[in-house]
N, C-alpha and C positions, 0 to 999 in steps of 0.2 A: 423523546427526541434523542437521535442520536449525538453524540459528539463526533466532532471529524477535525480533522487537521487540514484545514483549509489552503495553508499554505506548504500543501506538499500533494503533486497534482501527477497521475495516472489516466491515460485516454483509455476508454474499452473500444470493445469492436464497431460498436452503435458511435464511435465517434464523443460521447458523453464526457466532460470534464469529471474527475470521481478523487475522490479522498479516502484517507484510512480513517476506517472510526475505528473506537471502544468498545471492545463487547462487552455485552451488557448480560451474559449467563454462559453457566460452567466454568470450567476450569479455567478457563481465561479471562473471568469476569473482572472488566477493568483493567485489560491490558489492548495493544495494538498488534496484529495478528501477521508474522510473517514466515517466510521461508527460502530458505539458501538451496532448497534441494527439492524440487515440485515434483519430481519422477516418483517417492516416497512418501510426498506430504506430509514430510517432520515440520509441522508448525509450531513455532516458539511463542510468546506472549510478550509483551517489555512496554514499562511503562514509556508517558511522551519524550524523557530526557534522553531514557535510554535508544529509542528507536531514532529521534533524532540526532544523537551520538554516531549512528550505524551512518543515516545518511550523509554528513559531515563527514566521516570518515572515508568516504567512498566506497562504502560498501556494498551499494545498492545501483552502482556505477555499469560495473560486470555482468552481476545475480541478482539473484534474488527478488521476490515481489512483497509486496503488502497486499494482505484482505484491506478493497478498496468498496464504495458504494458511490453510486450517482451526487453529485450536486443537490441538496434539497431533499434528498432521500431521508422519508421517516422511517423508514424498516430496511432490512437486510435482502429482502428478495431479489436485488439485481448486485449481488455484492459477488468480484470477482477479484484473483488474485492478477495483481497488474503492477507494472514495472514503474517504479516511480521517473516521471521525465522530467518533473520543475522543482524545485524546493527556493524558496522562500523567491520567486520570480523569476530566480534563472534556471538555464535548462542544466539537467546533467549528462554527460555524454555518455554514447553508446554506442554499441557495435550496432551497424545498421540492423542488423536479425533482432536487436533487442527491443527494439521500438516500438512497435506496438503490442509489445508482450501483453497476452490477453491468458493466463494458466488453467 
């Protein structure tokens, strides 16, 4: 079973409500999967405090996405890197281009 942070919500392109989970192997085992720079795919790891520090910050306001996966998702096969749009019910705001960020 994956873990996912349910209250931190990313749309894909299929329209899909999706969350960031934990990976669960390699070098990031047990951490939440993001990145500030997608053109390079420098992806960092940070446990839940810390990546919810990022979003509270507004970091994730501007840039940057989280490795997201579907709703209900047991595995990684539909897992995309997507722009967080709600954290904990409200929206965060974006440049309209940012909005459906699908990476």
């Amino acid at each position: 079973m994956l873990e996912l942070l349910e209250d931190v919500i990313g749309i894909n392109r299929a329209g899909l409500i999706c969350h960031p989970y934990k990976f669960k192997m390699g070098s990031k085992k047990g951490k939440f999967v993001y990145t500030f720079d997608p053109e390079e795919m420098v992806c960092l790891g940070m446990n839940e405090a810390e990546l919810r520090a990022l979003i509270e910050a507004g970091r994730f306001s501007n840039d940057g996405a989280i490795f997201m996966v579907p709703a209900g998702s047991r595995n990684i096969d539909r897992r995309r890197l997507l722009t967080v749009l709600r954290y904990k019910g409200e929206p965060l705001t974006h440049s309209e281009s940012r909005v459906m960020a699908d990476w």
